[in-house]
C-alpha positions in Angstrom: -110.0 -70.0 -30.0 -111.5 -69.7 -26.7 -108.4 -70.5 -25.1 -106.4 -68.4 -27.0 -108.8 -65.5 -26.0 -108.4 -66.2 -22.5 -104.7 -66.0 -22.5 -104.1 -63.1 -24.2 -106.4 -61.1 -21.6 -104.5 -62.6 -18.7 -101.5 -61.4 -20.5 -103.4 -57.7 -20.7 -103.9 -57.5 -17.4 -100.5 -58.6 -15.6 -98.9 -56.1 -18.2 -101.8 -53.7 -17.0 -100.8 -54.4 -12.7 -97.1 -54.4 -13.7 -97.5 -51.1 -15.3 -99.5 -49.4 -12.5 -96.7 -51.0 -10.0 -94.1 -49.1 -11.7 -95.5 -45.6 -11.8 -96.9 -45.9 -8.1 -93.9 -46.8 -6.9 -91.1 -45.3 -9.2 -92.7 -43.1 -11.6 -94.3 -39.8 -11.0 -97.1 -41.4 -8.5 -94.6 -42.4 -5.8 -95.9 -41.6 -2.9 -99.8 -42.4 -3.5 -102.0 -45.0 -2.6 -103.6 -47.7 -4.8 -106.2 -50.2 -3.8 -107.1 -52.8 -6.2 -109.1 -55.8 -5.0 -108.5 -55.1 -1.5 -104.5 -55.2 -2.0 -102.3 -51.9 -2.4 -100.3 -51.6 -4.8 -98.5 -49.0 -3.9 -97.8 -48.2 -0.4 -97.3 -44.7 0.3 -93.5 -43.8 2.0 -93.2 -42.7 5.4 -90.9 -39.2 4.6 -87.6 -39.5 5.7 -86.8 -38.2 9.2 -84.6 -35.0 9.0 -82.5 -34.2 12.4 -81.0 -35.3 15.6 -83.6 -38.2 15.3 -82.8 -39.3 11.7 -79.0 -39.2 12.5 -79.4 -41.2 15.5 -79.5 -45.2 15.1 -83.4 -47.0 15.9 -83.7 -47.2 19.5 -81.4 -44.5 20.1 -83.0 -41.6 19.5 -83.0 -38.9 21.7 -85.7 -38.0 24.1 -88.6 -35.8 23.1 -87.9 -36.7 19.6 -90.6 -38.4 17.4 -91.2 -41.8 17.8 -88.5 -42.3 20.4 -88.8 -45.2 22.2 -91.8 -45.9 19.9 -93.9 -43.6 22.3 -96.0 -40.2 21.6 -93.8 -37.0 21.1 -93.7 -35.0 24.6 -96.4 -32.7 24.8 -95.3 -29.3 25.6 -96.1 -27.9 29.5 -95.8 -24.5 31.8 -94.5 -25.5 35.5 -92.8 -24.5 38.1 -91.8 -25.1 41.6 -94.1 -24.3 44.9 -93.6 -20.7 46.0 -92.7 -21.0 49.8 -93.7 -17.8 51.8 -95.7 -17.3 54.6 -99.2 -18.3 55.2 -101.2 -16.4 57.5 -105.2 -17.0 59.2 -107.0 -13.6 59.0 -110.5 -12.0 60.0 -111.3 -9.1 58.0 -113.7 -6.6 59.7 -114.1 -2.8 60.1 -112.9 -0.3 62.2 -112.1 3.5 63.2 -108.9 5.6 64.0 -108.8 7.2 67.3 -105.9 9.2 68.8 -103.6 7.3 71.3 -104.6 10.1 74.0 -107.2 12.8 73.4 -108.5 15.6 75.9 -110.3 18.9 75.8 -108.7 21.8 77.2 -111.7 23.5 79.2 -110.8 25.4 82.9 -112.2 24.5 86.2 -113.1 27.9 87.0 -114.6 30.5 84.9 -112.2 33.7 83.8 -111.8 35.8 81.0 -109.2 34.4 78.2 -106.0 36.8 78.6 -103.3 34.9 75.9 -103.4 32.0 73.8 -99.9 30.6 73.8 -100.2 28.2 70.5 -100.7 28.1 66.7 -104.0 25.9 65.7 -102.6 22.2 64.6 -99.2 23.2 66.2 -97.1 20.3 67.8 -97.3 21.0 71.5 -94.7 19.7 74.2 -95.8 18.5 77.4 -95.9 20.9 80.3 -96.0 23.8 77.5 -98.4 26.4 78.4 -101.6 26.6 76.2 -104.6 29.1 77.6 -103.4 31.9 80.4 -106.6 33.2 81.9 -106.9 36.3 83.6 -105.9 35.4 87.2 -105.6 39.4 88.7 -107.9 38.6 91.7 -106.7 35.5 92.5 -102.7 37.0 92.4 -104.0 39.8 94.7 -105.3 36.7 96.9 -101.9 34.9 97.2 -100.7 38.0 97.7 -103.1 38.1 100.7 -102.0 34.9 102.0 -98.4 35.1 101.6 -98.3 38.2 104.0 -100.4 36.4 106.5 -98.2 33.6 106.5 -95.3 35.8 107.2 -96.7 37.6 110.3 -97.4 34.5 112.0 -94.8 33.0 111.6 -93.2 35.8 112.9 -95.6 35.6 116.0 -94.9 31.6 116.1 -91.0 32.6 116.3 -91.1 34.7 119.3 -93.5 32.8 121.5 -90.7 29.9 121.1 -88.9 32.3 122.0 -91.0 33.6 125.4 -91.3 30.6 126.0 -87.9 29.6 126.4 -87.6 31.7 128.8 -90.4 31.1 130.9 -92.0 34.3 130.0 -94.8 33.0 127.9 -97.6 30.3 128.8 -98.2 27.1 126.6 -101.0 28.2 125.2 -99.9 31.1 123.5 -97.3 29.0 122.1 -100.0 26.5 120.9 -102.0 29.2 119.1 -99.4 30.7 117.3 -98.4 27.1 116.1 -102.0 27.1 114.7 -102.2 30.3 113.3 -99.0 29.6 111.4 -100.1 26.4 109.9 -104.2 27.9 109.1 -101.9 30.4 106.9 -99.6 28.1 105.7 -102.8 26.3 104.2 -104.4 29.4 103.2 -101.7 30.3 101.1 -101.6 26.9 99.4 -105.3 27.2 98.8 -104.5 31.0 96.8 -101.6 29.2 95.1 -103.8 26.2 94.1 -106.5 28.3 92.7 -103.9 30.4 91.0 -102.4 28.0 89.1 -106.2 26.8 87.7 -105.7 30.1 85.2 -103.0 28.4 83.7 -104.2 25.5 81.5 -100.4 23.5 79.9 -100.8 19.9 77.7 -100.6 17.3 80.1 -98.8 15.2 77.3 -97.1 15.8 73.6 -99.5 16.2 70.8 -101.5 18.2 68.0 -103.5 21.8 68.9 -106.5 21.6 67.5 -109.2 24.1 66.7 -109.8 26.8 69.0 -113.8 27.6 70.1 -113.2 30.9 72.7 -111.1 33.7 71.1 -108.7 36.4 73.1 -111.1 38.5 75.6 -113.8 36.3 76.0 -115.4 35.2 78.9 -115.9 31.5 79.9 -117.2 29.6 82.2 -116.0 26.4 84.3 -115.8 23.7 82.1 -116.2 25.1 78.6 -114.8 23.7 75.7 -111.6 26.1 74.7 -109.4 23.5 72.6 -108.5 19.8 71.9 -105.4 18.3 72.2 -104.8 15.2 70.1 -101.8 12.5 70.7 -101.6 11.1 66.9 -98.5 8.9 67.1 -99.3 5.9 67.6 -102.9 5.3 66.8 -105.5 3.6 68.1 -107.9 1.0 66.3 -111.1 0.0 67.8 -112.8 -2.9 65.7 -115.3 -5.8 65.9 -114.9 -9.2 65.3 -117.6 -11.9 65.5 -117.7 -13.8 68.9 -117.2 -17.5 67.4 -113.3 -15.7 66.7 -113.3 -15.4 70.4 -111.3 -18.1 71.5 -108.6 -17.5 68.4 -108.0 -13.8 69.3 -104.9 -13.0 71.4 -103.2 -9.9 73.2 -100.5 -9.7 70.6 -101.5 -10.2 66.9 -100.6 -8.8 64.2 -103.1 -6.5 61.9 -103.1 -4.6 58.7 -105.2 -1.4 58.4 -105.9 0.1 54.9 -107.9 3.4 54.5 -109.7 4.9 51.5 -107.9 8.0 52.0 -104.6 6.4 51.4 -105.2 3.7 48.5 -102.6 1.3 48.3 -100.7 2.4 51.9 -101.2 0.2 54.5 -100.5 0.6 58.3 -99.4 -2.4 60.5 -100.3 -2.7 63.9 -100.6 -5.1 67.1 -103.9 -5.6 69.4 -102.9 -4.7 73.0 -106.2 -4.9 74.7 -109.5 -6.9 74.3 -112.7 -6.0 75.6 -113.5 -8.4 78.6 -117.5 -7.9 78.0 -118.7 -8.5 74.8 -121.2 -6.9 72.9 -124.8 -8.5 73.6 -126.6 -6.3 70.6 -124.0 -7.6 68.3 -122.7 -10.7 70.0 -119.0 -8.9 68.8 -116.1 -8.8 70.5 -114.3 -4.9 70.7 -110.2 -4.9 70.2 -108.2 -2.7 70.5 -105.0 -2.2 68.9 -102.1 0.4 68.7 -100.7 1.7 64.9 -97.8 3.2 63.6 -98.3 6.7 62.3 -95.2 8.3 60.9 -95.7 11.7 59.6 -99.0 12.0 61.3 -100.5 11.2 58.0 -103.4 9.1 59.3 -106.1 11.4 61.7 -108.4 9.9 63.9 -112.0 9.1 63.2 -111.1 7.9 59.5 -112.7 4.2 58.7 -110.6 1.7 58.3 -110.5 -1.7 57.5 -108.6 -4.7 59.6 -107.1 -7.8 58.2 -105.9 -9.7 62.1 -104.0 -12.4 61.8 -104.8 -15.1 64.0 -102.2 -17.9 62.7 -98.7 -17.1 60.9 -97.4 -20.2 59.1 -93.7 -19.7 58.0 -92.4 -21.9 54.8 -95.7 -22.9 53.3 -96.1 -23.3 50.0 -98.4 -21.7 47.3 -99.7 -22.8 44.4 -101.2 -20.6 41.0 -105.0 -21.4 41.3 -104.7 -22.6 37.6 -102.6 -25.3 38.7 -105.3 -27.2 40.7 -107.6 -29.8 39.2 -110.6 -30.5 41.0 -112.1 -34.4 41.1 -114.6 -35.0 42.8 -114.4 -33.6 46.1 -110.7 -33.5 46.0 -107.5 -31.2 44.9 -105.2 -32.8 42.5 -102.4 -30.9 40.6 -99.9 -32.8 38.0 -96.4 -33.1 38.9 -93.4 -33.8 36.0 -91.3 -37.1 37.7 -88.7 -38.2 35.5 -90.1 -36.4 32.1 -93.4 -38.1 32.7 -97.1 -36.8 34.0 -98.0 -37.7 37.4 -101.1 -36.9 39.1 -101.2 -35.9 43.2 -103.6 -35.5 45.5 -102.9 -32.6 47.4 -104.7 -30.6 50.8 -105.1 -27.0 50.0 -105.3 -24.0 52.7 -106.1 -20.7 52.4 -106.6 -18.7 49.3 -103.5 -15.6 49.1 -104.6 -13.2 46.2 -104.3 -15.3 42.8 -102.4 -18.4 44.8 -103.7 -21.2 47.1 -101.7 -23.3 49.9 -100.8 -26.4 49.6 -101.5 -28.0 53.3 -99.9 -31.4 52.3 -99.5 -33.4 49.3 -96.7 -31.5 47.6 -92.8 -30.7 48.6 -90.8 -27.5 47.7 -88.9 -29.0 45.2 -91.9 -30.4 43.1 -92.2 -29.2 39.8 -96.6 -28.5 39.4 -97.6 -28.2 35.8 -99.0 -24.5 35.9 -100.5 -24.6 32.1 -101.4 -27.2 29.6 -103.8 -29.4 31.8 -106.1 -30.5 29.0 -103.2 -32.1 26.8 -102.1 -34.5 29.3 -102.6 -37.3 31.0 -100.9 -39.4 34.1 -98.2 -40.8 32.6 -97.8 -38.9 29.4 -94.6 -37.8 28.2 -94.3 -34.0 28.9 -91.9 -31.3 28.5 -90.9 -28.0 30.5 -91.4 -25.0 28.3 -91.3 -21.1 29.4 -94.4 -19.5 29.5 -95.7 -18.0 26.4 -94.1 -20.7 24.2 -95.5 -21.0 20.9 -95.1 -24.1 19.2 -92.6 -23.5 15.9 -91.4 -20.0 17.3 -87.7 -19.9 16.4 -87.3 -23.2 14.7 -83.8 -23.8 13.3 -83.1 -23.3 10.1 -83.9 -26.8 8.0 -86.5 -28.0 10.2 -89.8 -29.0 8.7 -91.7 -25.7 7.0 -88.6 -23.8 7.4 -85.9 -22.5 4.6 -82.8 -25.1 4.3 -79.3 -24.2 6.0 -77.7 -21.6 3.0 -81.0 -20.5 1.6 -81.3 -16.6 0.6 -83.8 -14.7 2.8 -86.8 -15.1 2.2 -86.6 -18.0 0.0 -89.7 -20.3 -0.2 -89.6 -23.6 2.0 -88.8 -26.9 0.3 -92.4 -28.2 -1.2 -93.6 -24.6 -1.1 -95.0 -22.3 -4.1 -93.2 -19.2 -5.1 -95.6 -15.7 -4.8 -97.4 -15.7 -8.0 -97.3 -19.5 -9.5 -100.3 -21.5 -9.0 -100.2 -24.1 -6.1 -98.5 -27.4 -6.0 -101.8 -30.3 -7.1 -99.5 -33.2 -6.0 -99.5 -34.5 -9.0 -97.0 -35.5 -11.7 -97.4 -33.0 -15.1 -98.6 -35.4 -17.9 -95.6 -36.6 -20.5 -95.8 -35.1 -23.8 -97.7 -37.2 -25.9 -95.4 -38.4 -28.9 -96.0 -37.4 -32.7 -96.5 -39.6 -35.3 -99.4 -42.3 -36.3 -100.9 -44.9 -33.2 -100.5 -47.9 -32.4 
């Protein structure tokens, strides 16, 4: 009876495994796993592939595909090529504007103004006349001296003349030759000191602001006007003395002012202080600027950029793109669809970019985004910046509508608006009528 017993339970429980066999693995709870005793039952199925890669034969499938070559997907990256441009060493410091040429108009000997012959910040030529001072004493000199000159020479004339005869001595001949030079000289002299009344620009330039008026009287060397020679400017600045041995006669500078954000003036040193400063162990240079339209006026502050080395074809880098390790600059290059790390030399720092002093060639492609999902070696994949993973996905690919659906209609596996979501598993079969058994 025993036996018997025993049996029939074995029966019981292979119909039982047989059962559960079935349903996991062709009945409504495909595609779930069961465990009993350490052995499943029911292995869940891998869901087909859909696309180039399920169309493909194994070990053909096309790169960047899933599972091709048995290898991780490519991971998606921003790069791009080195930017080749010019590098350039520069030493900021601080500076003023001062005219090319400036004077102040004062006279050598005092007078009373008679004309002003410009408009205040006027354009002047040189040689134009500027101040004419009131010169009636020293025109009634010259005046003076001119007829002096004549009757001597007249008197010069016709002891030559005597004396070419043999009527005249010598000496008389002597001192008219004398009294016709003493009033040659005097008449220079009147015409010298004449000329002092008339004060003209020694060189083009600007008029500036007037300090005497029409009338009034000055004396020698007051202040009447200045004259200012705008175009080109000058640009005194400082640099430390350690810079001393890099600065040359010759460089290139770039002068910004706060009066003019965003404009900036080039220029080129021409001179360089032979002493240097001992209070602030600086060195003073000099340099010229282009001023077109007289926008820029001296005395403004401005601030220098000199260059002291100009590297043509060097190539930059987006900050972002450099990994630090250690105490060294790596960046990851794409070879071949793979990651590959490289130690590169930077340079200077340009704005948002850096230099790349060695390490790297112009047609390198640098991974510029996506640093922390990669690794030397990893498959990886160019993609434009601002990609988003899924962003125009074709029409049948995985949580996307199949090719022919309406707009709008809900994804394969997805719940309509309004119905309850999906549980994942099977509705229960009606259980049938009649008595048990």
């Amino acid at each position: 009876m025993k036996h018997k017993t025993a049996v029939v339970a074995a029966g019981l429980l292979l119909a039982a495994a047989g059962g559960a066999w079935g349903y996991f693995n062709y009945g409504p709870g495909k595609g779930t796993n069961l465990t009993v005793a350490g052995v499943n039952l029911a292995p869940a199925t891998a869901p087909a592939a859909s696309g180039p890669a399920a169309a493909a034969p194994a070990g053909q499938r096309p790169p960047g595909a899933p599972g091709a070559g048995g290898g991780p997907p490519p991971v998606p990256v921003e790069a791009a090529a080195p930017r080749v441009g010019q590098s350039r060493d520069t030493v900021t410091a601080v500076g003023t504007f001062r005219s090319n040429e400036s004077v102040m108009v004062r006279p050598e000997l005092a007078s009373r103004i008679k004309a002003f012959n410009f408009d205040e910040g006027q354009k002047v030529r040189k040689g134009q006349v500027l101040v004419q001072l009131d010169a009636s004493i020293e025109e009634a000199a010259t005046a003076q001296a001119e007829a002096a000159l004549a009757l001597s020479k007249a008197n010069y004339d016709r002891a030559v003349a005597l004396g070419a005869r043999q009527v005249t001595t010598e000496r008389a001949i002597d001192e008219a030759r004398a009294a016709l030079r003493r009033d040659e000289a005097a008449l220079a002299l009147a015409r010298a000191r004449l000329d002092k009344f008339t004060l003209v620009a020694p060189w083009d330039g600007v008029m500036g602001l007037r300090r005497a008026s029409v009338g009034g009287y000055i004396n020698a060397g007051q202040d009447i006007v200045n004259l200012e020679q705008i175009d080109p400017l000058k640009v005194d600045f400082r640099v430390p003395e350690n810079f001393l041995g890099a600065v040359r006669v010759g460089q290139t500078i770039a002068v910004t002012a706060d009066a003019f954000p965003g404009k900036e003036f080039p220029g080129r040193v021409y001179a360089i202080d032979p002493l240097v400063d001992e209070a602030g162990r600086a060195v003073v240079i000099r340099a010229h600027v282009d001023n077109p339209g007289d926008v820029m006026r001296p005395g403004v502050f401005a601030r220098v950029a000199l260059a002291l080395a100009v590297r043509d074809n060097a190539l930059f880098v987006p900050e972002q793109a450099l990994m630090p390790v250690g105490d060294r600059q790596t960046v990851f290059k794409i070879v071949e669809g793979r990651v590959q790390a490289q130690v590169v030399r930077i340079g200077r720092r340009q704005g948002t970019e850096v230099e790349i002093v060695d390490g790297l060639a112009a047609t390198d492609t640098v991974v510029t985004a996506g640093h922390l999902k990669i690794r030397p070696g990893a498959p990886a994949r160019v993609v434009p910046p601002g990609f988003q993973p899924g962003a125009g996905r074709p029409p049948g690919a995985a949580g996307g509508p199949p090719p022919g659906a309406a707009p709008g209609a809900p994804a394969p596996g997805a719940t309509a608006p309004g119905q309850p979501p999906l549980t994942g598993s099977a509705p229960a079969a009606p259980r049938p009528q009649g008595g048990g058994g």
